[in-house]
C-alpha positions in Angstrom: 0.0 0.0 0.0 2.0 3.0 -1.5 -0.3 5.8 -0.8 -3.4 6.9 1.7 -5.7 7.4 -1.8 -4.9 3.8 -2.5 -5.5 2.8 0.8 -8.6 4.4 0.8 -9.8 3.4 -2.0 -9.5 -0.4 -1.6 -11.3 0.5 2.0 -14.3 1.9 0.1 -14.3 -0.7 -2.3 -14.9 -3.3 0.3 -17.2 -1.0 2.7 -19.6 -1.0 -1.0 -19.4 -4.7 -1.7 -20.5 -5.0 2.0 -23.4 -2.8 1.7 -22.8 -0.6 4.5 -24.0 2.8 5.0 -22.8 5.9 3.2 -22.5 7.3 6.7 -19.7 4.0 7.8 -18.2 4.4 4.9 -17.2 8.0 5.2 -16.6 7.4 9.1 -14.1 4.9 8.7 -12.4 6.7 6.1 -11.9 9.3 8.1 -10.5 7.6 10.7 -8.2 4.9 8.5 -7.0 8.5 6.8 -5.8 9.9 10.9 -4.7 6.5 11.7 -2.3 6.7 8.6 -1.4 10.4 9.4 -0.4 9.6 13.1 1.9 7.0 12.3 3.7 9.4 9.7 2.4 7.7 6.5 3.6 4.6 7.1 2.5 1.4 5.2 -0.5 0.0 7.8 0.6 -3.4 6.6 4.0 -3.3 8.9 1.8 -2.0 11.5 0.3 -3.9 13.7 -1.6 -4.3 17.0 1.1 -2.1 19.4 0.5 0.8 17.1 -3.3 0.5 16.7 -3.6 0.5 20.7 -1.1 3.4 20.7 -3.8 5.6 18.7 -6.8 4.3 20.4 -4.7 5.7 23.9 -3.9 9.0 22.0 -7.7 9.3 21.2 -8.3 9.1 25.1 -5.9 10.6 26.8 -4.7 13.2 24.9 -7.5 13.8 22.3 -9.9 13.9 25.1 -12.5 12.0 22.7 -15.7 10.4 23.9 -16.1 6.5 24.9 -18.4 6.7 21.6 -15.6 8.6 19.5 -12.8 5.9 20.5 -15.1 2.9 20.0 -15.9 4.5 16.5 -12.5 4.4 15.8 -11.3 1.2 16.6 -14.2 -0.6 14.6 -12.9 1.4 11.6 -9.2 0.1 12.2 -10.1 -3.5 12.7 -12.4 -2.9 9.9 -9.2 -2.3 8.1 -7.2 -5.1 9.5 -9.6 -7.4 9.1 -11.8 -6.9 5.8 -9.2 -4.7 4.3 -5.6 -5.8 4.5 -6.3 -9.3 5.5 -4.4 -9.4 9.0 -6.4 -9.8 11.2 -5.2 -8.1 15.1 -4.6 -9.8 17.9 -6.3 -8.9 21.4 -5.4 -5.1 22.0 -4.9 -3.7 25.2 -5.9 0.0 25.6 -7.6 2.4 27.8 -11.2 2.1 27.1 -13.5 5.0 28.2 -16.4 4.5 30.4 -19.8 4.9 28.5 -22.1 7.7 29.9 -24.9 7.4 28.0 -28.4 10.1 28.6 -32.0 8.7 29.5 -34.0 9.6 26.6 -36.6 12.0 27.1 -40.7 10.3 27.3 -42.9 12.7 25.9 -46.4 12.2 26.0 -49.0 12.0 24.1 -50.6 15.2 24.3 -46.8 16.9 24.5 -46.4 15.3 21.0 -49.8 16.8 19.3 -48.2 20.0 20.9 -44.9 19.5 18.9 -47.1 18.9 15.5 -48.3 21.8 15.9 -45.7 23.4 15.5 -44.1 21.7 12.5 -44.7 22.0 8.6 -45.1 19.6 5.6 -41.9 17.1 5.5 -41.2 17.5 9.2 -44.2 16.8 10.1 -44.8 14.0 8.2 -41.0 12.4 8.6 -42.0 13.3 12.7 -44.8 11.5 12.4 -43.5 8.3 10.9 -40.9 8.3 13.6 -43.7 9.0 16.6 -45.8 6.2 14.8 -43.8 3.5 13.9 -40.9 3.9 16.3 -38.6 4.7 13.4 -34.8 5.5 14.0 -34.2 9.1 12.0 -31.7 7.3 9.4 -34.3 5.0 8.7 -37.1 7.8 8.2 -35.1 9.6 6.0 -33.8 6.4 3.9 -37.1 5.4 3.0 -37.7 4.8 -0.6 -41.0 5.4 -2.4 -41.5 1.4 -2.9 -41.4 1.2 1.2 -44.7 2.9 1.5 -47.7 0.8 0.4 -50.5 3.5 0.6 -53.4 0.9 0.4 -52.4 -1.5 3.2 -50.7 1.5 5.5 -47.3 -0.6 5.9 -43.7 0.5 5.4 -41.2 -2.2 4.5 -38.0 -2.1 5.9 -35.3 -3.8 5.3 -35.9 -6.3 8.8 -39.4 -5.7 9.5 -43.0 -4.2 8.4 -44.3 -1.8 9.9 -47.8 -0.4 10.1 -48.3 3.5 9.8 -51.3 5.4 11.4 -54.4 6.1 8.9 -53.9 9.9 9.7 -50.8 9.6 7.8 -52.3 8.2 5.0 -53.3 11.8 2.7 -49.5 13.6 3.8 -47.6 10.2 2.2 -49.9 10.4 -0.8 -49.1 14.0 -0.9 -45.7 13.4 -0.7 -45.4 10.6 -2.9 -46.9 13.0 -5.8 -44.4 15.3 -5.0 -41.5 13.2 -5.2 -42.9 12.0 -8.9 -42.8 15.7 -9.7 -39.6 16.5 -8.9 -38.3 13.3 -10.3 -39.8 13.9 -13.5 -38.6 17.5 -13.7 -34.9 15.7 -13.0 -35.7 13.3 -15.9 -36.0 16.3 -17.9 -32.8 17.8 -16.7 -30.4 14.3 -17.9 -30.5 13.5 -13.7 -33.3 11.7 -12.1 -30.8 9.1 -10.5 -30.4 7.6 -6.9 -27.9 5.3 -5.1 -29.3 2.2 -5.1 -27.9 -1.0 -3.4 -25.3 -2.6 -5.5 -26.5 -5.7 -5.7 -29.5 -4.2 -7.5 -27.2 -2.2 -9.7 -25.3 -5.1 -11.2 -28.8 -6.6 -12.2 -30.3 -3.7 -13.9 -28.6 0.1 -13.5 -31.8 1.5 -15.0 -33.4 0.5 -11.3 -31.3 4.0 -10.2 -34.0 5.8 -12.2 -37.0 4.4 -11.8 -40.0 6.0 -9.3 -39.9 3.2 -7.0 -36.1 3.6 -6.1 -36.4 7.5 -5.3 -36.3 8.9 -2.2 -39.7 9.5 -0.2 -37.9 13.1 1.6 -35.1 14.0 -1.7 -33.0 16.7 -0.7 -33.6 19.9 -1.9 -31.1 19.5 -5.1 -28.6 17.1 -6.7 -25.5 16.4 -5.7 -22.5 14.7 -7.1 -22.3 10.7 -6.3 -19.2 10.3 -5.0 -18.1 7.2 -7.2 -20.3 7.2 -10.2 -19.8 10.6 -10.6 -22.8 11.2 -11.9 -25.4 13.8 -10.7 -27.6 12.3 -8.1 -30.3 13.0 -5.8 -29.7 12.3 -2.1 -32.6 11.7 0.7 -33.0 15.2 3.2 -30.5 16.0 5.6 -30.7 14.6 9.0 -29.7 18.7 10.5 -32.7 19.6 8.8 -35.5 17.9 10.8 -33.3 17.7 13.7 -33.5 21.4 13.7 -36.9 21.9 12.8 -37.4 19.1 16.1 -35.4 21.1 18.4 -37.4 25.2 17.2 -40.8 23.5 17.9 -39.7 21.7 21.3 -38.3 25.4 21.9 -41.9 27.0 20.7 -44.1 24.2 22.7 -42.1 25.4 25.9 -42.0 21.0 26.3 -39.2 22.1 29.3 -37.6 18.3 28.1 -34.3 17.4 26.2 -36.4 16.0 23.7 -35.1 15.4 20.0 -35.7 13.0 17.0 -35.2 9.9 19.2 -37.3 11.1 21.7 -40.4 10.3 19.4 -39.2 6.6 18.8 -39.0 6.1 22.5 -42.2 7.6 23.3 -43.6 5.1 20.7 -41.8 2.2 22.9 -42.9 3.3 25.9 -46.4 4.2 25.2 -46.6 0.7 23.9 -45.5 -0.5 26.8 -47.8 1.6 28.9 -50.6 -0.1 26.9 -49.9 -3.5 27.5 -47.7 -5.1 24.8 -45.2 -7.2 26.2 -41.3 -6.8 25.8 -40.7 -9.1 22.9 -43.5 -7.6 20.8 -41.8 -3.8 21.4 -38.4 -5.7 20.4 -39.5 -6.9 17.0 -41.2 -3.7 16.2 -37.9 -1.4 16.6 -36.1 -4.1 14.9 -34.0 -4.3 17.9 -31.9 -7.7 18.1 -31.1 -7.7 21.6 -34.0 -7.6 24.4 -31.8 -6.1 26.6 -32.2 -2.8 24.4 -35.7 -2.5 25.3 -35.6 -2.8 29.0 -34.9 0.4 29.2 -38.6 1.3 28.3 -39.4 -0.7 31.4 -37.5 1.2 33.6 -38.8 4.1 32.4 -42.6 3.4 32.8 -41.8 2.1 36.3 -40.3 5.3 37.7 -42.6 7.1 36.0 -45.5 5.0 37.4 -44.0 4.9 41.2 -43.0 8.9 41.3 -46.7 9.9 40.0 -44.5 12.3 37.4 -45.6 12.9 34.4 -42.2 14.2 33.0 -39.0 12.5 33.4 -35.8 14.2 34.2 -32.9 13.6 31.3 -29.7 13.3 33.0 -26.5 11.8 32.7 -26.0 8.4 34.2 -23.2 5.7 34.4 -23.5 2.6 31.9 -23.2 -0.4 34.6 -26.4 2.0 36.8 -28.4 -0.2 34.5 -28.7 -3.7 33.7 -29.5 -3.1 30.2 -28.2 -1.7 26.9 -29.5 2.4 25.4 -30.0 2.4 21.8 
């Protein structure tokens, strides 16, 4: 490996044969690139695990990164050792930051019809999918116009259907004429092309144009694809519902950290405040672990034995809890 471009390169290669995100790709780019900076350009392959653990360290105790930050980037570099380059590392010994992880904020029910209120169009509706199907914000945003089937209200995701709430029903229709509109007027233009999985591509590439593979919430113009280099139209910017989120909990006066997740954990928790057992909440966020849902538990418990009807969000150590936060 003669250069970080080539190093790079074969990294996104394999990260795009994999099918993972757009968001892991560029993340463990970024973090193969400052691994190859800090040890002076060297050729990773005559690296090894004694260098790898003196980064992770440098992250910690110098860097002053986050437990999340560190963790990040040492499933990028065994990414690279392992996918990448074909050596696989040996057990590393490093200092591993302690998690401290936030309570998500519960909102209710009538907290959320505040918050709708004060949200337009495409928030509202992307809000709205995320209150009523306990959607995770990536996977709002990613949805694809052949996810929604209008006539039996159900998303399809990759691992699970989901049903959406028949007051949602007009806004996706809505918005599903919209995005034919814009795709058409992008047709017109020589564009009118998504990302599409690769697996699709290699079968038929002229699935990148079709209706059914375009974005349900496309971004507001076209943008360059970073490999085809063609011009391309990306799904809507997490920043811009998660600030539209955060000006109408500032508006509502909600007096709660409340953000995007907040809505999918309402969901979980107001499911679990109406009887639905633990498993059944599991399978509905698509969660593989159960242990990721207890947290809902907890939270209806103490909110159940204080008589509050808002929950404090405050910072609390990992190993408080007998359970894993999403």
């Amino acid at each position: 490996m003669e250069t970080a471009s080539q190093l790079l390169d074969q990294a996104r290669k394999t990260m795009q044969s994999q099918q993972l995100s757009n968001r892991t790709e560029a993340a463990y780019c970024d973090w193969i690139f400052r691994y190859f900076l800090f040890n002076g350009k060297k050729d990773p392959l005559i690296l090894g695990e004694k260098e790898v653990a003196t980064f992770l360290d440098y992250l910690s105790l110098q860097s002053k990164k986050s437990a999340s930050t560190q963790n990040q980037a040492h499933c990028a570099l065994l990414f690279l050792y392992n996918e990448v380059l074909h050596q696989p590392l040996a057990k590393l010994h490093f200092s591993r930051l302690k998690h401290y992880r936030s309570i998500p904020a519960i909102l209710t029910k009538k907290e959320i019809d505040v918050l709708y209120s004060y949200l337009d169009r495409v928030p509202r509706l992307v809000a709205g999918l995320l209150y009523g199907c306990g959607l995770k914000i990536t996977e709002g945003l990613s949805l694809r116009v052949r996810d929604v089937d209008v006539e039996k209200k159900q998303l399809k995701l990759n691992n699970r259907v989901l049903f959406f709430p028949a007051s949602l029903e007009p806004e996706l229709q809505f918005q599903i004429q919209e995005v034919a509109a814009i795709h058409q007027e992008d047709i017109k233009l020589g564009f009118g092309e998504v990302d599409i999985p690769l697996t699709v591509r290699a079968q038929n590439p002229a699935e990148a144009k079709t209706l059914a593979w375009q974005y349900l919430f496309p971004a507001a113009r076209c943008s360059v694809h970073r490999s085809a280099n063609t011009g391309i139209r990306f799904h809507l910017h997490e920043s811009i519902l998660q600030k539209a989120i955060k000006q109408a909990v500032e508006k509502a006066q909600l007096n709660k950290s409340a953000c995007c997740y907040s809505l999918r954990h309402s969901y979980a928790a107001h499911l679990l405040e109406s009887g639905n057992d633990i498993g059944t909440i599991q399978k509905l966020l698509g969660l593989q672990n159960k242990r990721s849902t207890m947290i809902y538990t907890y939270l209806v418990k103490q909110q159940a034995q204080t008589g509050k009807k808002q929950i404090k969000n405050h910072l609390s150590k990992e190993e408080d809890f007998n359970f894993a936060l999403l």
